[in-house]
MIMAR-172956 format. One record per residue: residue in three letters; x, y, z of N, C-alpha, C in turn. Coordinates in steps of 0.1 Angstrom, whole numbers, plus 5000, padded with zeros to 4 digits. Atoms other than C-alpha are relative to their C-alpha. Layout:
REM residues N
R   kolro   n_xx   n_yy   n_zz   ca_xx   ca_yy   ca_zz   c_xx   c_yy   c_zz
R     ALA      X      Y      Z       X       Y       Z      X      Y      Z
...
***
This chain:
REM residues 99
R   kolro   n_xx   n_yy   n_zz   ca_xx   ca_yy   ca_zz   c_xx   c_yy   c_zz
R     UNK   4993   4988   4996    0350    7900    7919   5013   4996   5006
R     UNK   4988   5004   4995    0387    7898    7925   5001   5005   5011
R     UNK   4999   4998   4988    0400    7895    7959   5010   5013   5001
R     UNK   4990   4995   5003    0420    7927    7969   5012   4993   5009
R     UNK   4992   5006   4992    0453    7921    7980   5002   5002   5010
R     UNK   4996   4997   4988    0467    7921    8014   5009   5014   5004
R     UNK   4992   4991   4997    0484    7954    8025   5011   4997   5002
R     UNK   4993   5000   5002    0517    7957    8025   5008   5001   5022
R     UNK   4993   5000   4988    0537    7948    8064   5011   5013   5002
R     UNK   4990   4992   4998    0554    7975    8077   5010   4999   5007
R     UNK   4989   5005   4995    0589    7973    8085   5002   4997   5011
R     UNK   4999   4998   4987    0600    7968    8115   5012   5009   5009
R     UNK   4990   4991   5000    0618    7997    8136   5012   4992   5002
R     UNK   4983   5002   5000    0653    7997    8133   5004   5003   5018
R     UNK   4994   5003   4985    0670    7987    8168   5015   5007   5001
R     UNK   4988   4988   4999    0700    8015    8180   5011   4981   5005
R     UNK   4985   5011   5000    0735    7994    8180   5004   5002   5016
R     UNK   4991   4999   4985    0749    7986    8217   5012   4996   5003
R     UNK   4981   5001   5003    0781    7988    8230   5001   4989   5001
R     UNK   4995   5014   5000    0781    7951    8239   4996   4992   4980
R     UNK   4996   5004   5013    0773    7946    8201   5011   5004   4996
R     UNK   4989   4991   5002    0799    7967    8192   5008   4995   5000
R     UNK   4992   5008   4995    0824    7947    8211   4999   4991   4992
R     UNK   5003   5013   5002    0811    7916    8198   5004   4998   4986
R     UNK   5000   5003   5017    0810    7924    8162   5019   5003   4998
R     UNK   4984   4998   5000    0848    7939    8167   5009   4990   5002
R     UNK   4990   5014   4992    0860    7904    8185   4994   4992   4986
R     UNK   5003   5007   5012    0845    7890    8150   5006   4997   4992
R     UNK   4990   4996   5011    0864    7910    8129   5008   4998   5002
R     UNK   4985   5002   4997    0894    7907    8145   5007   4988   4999
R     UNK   4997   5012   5004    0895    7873    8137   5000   4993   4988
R     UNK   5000   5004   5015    0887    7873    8103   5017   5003   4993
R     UNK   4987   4997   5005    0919    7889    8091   4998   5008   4990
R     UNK   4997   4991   5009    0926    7911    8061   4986   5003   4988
R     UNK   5013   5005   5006    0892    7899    8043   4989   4999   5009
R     UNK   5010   5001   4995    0861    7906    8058   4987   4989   4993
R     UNK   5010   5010   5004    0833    7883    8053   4984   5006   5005
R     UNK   5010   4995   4988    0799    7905    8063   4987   4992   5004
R     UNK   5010   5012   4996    0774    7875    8057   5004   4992   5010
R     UNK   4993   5011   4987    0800    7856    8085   4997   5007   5014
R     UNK   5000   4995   4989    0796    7885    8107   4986   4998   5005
R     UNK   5013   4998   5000    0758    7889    8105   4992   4989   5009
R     UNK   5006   5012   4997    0754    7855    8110   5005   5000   5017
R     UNK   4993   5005   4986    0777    7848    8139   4994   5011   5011
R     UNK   5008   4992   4985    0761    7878    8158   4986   4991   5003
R     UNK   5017   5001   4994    0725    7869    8154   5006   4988   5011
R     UNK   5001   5013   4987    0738    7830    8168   5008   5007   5013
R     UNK   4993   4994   4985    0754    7852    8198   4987   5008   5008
R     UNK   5010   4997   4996    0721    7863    8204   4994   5017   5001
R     UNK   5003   4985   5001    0721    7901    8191   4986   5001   4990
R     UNK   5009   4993   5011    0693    7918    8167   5007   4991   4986
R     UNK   4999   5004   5016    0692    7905    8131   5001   5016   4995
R     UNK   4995   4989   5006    0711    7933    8109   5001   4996   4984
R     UNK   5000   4997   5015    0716    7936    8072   5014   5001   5002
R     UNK   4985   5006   4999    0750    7928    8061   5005   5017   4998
R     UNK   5000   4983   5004    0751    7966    8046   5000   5006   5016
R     UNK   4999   4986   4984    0742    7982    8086   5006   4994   5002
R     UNK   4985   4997   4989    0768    7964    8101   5013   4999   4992
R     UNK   4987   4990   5003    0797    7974    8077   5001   5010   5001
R     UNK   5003   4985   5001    0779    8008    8075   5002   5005   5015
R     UNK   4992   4991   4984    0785    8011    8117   5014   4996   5002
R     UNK   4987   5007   4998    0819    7991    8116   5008   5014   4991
R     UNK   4996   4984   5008    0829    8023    8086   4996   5013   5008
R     UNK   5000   4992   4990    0816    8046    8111   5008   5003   5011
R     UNK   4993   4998   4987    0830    8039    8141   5018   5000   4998
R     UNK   4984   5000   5004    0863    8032    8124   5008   5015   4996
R     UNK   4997   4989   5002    0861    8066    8108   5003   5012   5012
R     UNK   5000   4991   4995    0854    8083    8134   5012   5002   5014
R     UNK   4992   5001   4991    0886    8075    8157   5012   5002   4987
R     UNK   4988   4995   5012    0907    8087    8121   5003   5015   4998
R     UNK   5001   4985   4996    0922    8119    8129   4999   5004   4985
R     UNK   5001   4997   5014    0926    8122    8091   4984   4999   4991
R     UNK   5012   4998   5005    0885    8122    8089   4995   5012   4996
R     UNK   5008   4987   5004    0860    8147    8075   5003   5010   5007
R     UNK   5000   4989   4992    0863    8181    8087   5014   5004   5010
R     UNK   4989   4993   4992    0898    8183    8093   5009   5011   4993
R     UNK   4990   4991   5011    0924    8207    8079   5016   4988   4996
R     UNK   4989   5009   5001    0949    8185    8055   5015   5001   5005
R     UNK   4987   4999   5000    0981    8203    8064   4999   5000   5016
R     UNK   4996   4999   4991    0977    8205    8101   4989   4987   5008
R     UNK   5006   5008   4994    0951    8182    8114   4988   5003   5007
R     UNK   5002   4991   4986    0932    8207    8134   4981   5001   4994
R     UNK   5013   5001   5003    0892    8204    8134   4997   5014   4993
R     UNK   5001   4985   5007    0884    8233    8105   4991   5007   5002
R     UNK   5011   4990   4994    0855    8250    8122   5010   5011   5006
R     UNK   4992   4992   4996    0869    8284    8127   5017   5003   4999
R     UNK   4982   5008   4997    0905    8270    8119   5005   5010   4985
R     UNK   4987   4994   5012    0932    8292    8098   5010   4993   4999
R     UNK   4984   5004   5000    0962    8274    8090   5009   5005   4996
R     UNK   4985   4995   5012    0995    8285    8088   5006   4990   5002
R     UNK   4992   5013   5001    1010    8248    8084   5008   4995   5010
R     UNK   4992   5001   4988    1018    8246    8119   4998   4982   5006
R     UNK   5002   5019   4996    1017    8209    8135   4990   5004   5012
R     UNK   5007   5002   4991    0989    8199    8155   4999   5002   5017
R     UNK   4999   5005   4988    0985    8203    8193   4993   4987   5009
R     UNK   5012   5013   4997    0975    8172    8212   4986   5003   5004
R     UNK   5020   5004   4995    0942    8187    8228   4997   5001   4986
R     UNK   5009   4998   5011    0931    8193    8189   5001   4986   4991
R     UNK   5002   5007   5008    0935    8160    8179   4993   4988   5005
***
């Protein structure tokens, strides 16, 4: 009688990004230059002593966090800037609190 096989290991949870990663992985990049390298980053964190990540999640928070300090991100209005929830434009220029 064949043996069955062994069940299948379940992943293991996914660990939330902290700011001192954050930092870390930014002081990485900043040194690569124009050409990112995300196997260089991946690596160089773990030997700094962070979580082991997938080269994919830390471009995928590096594209996050980058997006999300681009006033020209999702959810804006193209001709004025101005967060479009509730927002009518009449092609007026932005005020600083809405940006």
């Amino acid at each position: 009688m064949p043996t069955p096989a062994p069940a299948p290991k379940a992943a293991p949870a996914p660990k939330r990004f902290t700011g001192a990663e954050d930092r870390k992985r930014d002081e990485v990049i900043g040194g690569m230059g124009k050409r990112i390298s995300w196997t260089k980053v991946v690596t160089t964190m773990k030997e700094a002593g962070f979580p082991e990540r997938t080269t994919k999640s830390a471009r995928n928070r590096h594209l996050r966090l980058r997006a999300f300090g681009n006033p020209h991100a999702r959810n804006r209005c193209r001709k004025c800037g101005a967060f479009q929830m509730g927002h009518v434009c009449g092609g007026r220029e932005p005020k600083e609190s809405e940006l």
